[in-house]
PASEBA-1860 file (N, C-alpha, C; in nm, 3 decimals):
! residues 177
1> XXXXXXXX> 0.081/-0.119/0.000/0.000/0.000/0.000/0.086/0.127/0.000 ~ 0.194/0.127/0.088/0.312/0.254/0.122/0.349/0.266/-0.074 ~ 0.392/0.105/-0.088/0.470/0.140/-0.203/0.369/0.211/-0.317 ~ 0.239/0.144/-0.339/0.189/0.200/-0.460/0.112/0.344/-0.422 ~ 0.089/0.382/-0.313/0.155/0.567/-0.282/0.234/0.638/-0.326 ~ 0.369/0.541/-0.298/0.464/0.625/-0.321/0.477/0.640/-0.493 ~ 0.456/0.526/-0.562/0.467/0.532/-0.730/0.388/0.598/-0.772 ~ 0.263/0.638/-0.693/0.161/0.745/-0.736/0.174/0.896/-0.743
9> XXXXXXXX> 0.252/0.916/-0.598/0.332/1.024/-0.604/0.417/1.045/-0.719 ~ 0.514/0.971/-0.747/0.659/0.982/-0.818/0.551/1.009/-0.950 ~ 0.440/0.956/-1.021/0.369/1.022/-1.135/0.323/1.087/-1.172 ~ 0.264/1.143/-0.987/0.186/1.311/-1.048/0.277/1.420/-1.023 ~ 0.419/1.387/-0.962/0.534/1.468/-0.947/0.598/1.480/-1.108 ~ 0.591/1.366/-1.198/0.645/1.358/-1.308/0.537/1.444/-1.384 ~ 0.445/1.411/-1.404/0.332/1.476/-1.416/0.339/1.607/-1.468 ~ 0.317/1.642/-1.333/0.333/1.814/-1.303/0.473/1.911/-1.351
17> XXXXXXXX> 0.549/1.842/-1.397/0.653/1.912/-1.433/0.677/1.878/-1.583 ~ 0.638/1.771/-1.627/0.630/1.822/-1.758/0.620/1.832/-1.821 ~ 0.522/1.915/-1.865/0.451/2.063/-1.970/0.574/2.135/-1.902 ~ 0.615/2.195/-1.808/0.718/2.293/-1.772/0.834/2.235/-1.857 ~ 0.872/2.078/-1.870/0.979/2.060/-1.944/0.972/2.101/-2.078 ~ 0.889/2.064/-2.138/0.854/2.031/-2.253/0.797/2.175/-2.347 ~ 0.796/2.268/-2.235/0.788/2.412/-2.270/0.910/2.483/-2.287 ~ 0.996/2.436/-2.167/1.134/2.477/-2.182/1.228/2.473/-2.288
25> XXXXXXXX> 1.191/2.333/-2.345/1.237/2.270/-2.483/1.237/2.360/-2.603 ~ 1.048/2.394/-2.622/1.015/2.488/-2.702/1.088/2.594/-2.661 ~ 1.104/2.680/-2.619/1.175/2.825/-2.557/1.276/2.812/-2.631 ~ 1.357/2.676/-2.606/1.525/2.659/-2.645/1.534/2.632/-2.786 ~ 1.401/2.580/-2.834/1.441/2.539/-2.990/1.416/2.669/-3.028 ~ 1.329/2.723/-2.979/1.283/2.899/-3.082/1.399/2.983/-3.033 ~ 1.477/2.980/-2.971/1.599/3.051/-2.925/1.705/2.985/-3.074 ~ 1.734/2.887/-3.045/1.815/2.842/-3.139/1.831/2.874/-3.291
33> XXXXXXXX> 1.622/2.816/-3.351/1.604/2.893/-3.452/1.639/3.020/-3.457 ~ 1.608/3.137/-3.367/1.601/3.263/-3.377/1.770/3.313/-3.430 ~ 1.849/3.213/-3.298/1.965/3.262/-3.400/2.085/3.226/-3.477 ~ 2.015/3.112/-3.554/2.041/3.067/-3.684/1.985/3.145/-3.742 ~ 1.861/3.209/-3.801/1.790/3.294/-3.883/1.924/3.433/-3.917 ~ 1.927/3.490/-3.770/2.027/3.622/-3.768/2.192/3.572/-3.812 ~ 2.230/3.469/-3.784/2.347/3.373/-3.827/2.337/3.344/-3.994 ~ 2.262/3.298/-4.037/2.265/3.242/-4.172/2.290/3.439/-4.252
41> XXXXXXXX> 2.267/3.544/-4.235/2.278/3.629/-4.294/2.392/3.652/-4.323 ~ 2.497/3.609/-4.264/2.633/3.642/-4.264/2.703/3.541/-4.358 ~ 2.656/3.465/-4.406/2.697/3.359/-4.465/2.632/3.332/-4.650 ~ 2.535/3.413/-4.676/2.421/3.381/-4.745/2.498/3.563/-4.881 ~ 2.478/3.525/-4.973/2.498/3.632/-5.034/2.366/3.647/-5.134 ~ 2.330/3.771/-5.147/2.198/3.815/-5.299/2.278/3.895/-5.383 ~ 2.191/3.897/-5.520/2.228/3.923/-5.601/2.212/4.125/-5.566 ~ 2.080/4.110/-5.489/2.077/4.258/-5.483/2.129/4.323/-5.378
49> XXXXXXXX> 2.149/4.454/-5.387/2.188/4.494/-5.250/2.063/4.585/-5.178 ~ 2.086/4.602/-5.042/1.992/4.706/-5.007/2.064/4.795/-4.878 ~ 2.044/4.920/-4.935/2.117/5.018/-4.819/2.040/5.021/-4.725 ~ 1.965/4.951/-4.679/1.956/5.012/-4.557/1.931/4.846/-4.466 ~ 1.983/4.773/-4.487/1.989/4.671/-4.430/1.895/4.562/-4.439 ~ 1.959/4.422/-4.387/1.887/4.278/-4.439/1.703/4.294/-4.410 ~ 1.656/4.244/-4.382/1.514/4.232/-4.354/1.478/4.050/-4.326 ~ 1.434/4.012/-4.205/1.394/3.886/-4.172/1.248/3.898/-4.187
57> XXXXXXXX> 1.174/3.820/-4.225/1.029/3.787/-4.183/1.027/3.646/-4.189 ~ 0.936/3.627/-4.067/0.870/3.508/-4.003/0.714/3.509/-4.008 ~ 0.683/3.375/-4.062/0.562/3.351/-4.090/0.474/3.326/-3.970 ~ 0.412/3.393/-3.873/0.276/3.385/-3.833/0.335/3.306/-3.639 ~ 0.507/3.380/-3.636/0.542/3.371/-3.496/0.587/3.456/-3.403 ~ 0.511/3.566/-3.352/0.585/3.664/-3.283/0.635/3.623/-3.159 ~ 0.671/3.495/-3.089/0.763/3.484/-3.020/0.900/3.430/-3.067 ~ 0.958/3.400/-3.212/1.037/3.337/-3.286/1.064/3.538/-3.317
65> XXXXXXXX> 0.996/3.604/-3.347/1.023/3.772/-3.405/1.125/3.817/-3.280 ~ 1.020/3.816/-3.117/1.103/3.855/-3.041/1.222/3.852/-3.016 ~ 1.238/3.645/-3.020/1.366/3.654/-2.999/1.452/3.682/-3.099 ~ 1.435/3.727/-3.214/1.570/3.781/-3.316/1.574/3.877/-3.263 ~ 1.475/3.986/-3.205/1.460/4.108/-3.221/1.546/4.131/-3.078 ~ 1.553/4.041/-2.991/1.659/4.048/-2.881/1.815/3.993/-2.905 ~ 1.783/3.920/-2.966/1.942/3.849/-3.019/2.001/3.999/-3.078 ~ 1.917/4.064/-3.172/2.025/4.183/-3.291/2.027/4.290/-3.148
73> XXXXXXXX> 1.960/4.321/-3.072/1.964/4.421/-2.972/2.092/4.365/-2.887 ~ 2.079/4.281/-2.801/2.191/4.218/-2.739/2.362/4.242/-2.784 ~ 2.338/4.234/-2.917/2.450/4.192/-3.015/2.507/4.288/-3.015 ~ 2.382/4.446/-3.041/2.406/4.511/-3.095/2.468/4.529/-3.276 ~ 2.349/4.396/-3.319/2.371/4.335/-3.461/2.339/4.486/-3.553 ~ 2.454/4.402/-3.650/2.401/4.485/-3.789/2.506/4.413/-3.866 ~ 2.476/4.358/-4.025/2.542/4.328/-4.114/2.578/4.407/-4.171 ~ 2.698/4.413/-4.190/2.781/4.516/-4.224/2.755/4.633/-4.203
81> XXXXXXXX> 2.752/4.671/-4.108/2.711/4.822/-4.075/2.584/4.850/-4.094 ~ 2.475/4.777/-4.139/2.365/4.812/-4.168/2.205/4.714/-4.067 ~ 2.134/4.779/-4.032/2.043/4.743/-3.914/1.956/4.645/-3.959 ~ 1.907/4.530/-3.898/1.872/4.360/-3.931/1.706/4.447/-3.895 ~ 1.582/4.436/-3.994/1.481/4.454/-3.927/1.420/4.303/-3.947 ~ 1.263/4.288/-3.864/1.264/4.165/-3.867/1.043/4.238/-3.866 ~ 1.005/4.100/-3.929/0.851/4.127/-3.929/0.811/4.037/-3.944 ~ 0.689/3.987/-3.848/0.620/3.896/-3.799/0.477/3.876/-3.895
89> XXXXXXXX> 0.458/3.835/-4.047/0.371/3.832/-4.156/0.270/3.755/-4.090 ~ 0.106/3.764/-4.075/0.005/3.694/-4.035/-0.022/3.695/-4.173 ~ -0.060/3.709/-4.312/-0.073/3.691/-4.403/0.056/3.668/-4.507 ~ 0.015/3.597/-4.638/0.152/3.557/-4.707/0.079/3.695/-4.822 ~ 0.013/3.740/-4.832/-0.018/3.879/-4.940/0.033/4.012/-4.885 ~ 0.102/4.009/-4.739/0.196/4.162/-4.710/0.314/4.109/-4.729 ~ 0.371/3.968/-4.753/0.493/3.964/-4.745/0.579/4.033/-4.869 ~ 0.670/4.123/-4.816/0.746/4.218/-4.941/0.840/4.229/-4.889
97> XXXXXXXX> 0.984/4.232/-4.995/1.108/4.308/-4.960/1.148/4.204/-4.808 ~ 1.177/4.113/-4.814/1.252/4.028/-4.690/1.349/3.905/-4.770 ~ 1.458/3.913/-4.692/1.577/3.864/-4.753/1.565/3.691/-4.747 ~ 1.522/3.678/-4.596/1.508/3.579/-4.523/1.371/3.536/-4.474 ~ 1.291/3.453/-4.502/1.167/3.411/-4.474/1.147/3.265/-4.404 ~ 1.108/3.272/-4.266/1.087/3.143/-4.198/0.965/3.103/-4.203 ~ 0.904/2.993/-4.193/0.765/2.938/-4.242/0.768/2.826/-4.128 ~ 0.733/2.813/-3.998/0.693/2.733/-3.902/0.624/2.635/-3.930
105> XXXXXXXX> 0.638/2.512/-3.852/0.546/2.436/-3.862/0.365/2.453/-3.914 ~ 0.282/2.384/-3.989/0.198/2.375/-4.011/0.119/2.492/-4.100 ~ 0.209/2.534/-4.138/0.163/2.607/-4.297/0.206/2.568/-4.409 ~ 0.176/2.446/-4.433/0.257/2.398/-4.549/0.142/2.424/-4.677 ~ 0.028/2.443/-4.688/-0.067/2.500/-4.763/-0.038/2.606/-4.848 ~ 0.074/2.715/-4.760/0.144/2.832/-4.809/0.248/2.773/-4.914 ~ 0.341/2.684/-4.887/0.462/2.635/-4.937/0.468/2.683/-5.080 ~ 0.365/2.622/-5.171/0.360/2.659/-5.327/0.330/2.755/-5.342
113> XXXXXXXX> 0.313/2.921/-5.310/0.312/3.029/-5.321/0.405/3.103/-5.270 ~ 0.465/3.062/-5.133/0.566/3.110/-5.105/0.709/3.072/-5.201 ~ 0.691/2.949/-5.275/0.810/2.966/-5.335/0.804/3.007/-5.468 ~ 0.721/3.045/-5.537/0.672/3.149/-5.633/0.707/3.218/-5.587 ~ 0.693/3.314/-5.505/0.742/3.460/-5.449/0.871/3.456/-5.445 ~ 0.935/3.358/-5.357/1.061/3.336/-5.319/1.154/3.328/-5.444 ~ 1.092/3.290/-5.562/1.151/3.291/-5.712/1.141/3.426/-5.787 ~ 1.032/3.489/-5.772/1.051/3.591/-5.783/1.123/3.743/-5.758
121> XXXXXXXX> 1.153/3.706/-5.629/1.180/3.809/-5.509/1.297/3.781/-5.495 ~ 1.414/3.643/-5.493/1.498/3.591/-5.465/1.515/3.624/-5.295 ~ 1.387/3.529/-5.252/1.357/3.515/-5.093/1.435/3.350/-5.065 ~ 1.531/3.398/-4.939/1.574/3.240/-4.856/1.460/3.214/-4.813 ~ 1.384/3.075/-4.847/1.272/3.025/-4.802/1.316/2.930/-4.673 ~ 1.295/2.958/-4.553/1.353/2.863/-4.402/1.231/2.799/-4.378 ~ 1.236/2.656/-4.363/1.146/2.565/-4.285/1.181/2.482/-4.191 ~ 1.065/2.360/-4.144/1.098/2.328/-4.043/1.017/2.155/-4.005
129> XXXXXXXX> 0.965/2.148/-4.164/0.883/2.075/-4.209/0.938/1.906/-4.296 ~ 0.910/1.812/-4.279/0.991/1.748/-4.348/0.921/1.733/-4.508 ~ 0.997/1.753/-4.614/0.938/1.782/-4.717/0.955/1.952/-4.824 ~ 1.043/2.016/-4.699/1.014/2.156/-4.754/1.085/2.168/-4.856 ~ 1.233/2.116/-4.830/1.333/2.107/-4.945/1.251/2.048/-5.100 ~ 1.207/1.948/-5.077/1.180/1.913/-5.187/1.044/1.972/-5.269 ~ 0.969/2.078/-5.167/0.880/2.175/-5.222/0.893/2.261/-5.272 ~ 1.091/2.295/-5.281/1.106/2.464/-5.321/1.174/2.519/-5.221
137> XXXXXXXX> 1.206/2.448/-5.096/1.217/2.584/-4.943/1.423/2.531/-4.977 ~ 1.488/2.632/-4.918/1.623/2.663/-4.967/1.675/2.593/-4.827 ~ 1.673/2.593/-4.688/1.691/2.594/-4.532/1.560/2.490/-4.445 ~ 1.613/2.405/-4.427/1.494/2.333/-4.347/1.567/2.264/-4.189 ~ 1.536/2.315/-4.124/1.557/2.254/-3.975/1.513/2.120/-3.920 ~ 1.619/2.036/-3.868/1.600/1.923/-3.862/1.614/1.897/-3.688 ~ 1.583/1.797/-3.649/1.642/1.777/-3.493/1.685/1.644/-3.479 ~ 1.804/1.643/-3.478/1.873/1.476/-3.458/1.970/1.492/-3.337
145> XXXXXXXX> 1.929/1.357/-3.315/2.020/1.327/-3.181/1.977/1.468/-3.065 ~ 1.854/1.517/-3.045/1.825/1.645/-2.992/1.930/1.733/-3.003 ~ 1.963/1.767/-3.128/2.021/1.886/-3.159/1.965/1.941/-3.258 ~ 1.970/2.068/-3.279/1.888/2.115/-3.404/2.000/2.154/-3.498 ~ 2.010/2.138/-3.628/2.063/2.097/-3.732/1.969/2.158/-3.843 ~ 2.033/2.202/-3.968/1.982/2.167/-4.104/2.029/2.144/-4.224 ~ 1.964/2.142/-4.356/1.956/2.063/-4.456/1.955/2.198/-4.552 ~ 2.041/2.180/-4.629/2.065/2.300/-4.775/2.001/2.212/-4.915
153> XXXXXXXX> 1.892/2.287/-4.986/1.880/2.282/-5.071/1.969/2.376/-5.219 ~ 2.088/2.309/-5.245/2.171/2.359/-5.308/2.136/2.362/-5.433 ~ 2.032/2.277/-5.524/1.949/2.300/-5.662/1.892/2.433/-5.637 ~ 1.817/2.516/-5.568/1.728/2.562/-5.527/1.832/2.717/-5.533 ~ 1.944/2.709/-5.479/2.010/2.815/-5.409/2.072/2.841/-5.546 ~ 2.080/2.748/-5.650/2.112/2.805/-5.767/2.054/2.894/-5.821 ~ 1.944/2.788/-5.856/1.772/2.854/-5.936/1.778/2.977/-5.928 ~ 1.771/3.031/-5.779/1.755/3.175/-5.762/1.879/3.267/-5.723
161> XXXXXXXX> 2.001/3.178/-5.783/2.091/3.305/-5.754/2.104/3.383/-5.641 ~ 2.133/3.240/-5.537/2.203/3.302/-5.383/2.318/3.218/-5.363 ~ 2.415/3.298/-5.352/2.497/3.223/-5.318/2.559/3.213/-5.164 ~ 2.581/3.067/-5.093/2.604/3.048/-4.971/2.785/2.983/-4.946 ~ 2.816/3.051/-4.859/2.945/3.025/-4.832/2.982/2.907/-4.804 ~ 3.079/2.827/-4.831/3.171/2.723/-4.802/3.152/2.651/-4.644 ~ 3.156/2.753/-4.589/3.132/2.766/-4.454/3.014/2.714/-4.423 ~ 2.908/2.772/-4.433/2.773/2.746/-4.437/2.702/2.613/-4.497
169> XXXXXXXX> 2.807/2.552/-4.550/2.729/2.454/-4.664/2.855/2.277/-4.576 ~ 2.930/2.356/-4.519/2.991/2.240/-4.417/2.923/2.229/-4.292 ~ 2.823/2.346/-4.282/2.756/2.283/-4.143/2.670/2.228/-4.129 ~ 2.586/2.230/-4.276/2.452/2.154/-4.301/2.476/2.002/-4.301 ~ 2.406/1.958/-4.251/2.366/1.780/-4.235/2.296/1.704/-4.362 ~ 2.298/1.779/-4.449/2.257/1.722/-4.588/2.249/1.856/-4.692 ~ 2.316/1.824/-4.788/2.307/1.888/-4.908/2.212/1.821/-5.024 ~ 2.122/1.918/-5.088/2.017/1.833/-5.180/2.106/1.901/-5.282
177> X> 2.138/1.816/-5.417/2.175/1.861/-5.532/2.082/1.868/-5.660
END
């Protein structure tokens, strides 16, 4: 009787903590994403330039916005001298003028329009989805061995005339050709 108390305890103790774990997790992966997003800029070249600095948008996450928007503050970021803005798109019809575009889980409905645009616009399409690479998306985030990791679509990075550094293309965990 003591004992199956006590195993009852030890489950609603497990229990109760975690959603707290398992929230924490989330926190750390959107930290991570956040700054890979501000990371990959340094590495990533366009054909165009823009004076007044890169532009991030994220698809439909303003706690993934925040934390870039604390990472470039912290940093006191700017690529090359020039100020990282970042915008949090609830629709894919305001998205304009962004260098870098992340697309979160469960909008994959968007995928075939966003990479129309992204062909147009010569937008880094970032996912997080398995499948994105082979939809068009340039950056897809993976989690192995609980580390977060990703995957370069290097056909893709042609197509649209971005070119990614040496550097950048040794840290990815798969290259698609």
């Amino acid at each position: 009787m003591i004992r199956t108390l006590q195993l009852q305890l030890c489950i609603c103790a497990l229990l109760a903590i975690l959603p707290w774990g398992l929230h924490a997790q989330t926190v750390q992966e959107e930290n991570l994403k956040a700054g890979y997003l501000v990371n990959f800029l340094e590495f990533i070249e366009w054909d165009h330039t823009n004076s007044k600095g890169h532009r991030i948008g994220v698809m439909n996450s303003a706690s993934v916005v925040a934390k870039i928007n604390a990472i470039c503050t912290a940093r006191k970021y700017k690529e090359h001298g020039k100020p990282i803005t970042v915008t949090d798109f609830k629709q894919k019809e305001a998205i304009k003028q962004v260098d870098l575009l992340f697309i979160p889980r469960g909008m994959q409905a968007l995928w075939p329009e966003l990479v129309q645009l992204s062909e147009k616009e010569q937008i880094v399409l970032i996912g997080e989805e398995a499948g994105f690479l082979e939809s068009g998306g340039l950056i897809q985030f993976v989690t192995t061995n609980n580390r977060l990791r990703f995957k370069i679509n290097c056909k893709q990075a042609e197509r649209l005339n971005i070119r990614m550094s040496s550097k950048l293309l040794s840290l990815a965990i798969e290259l698609k050709r």
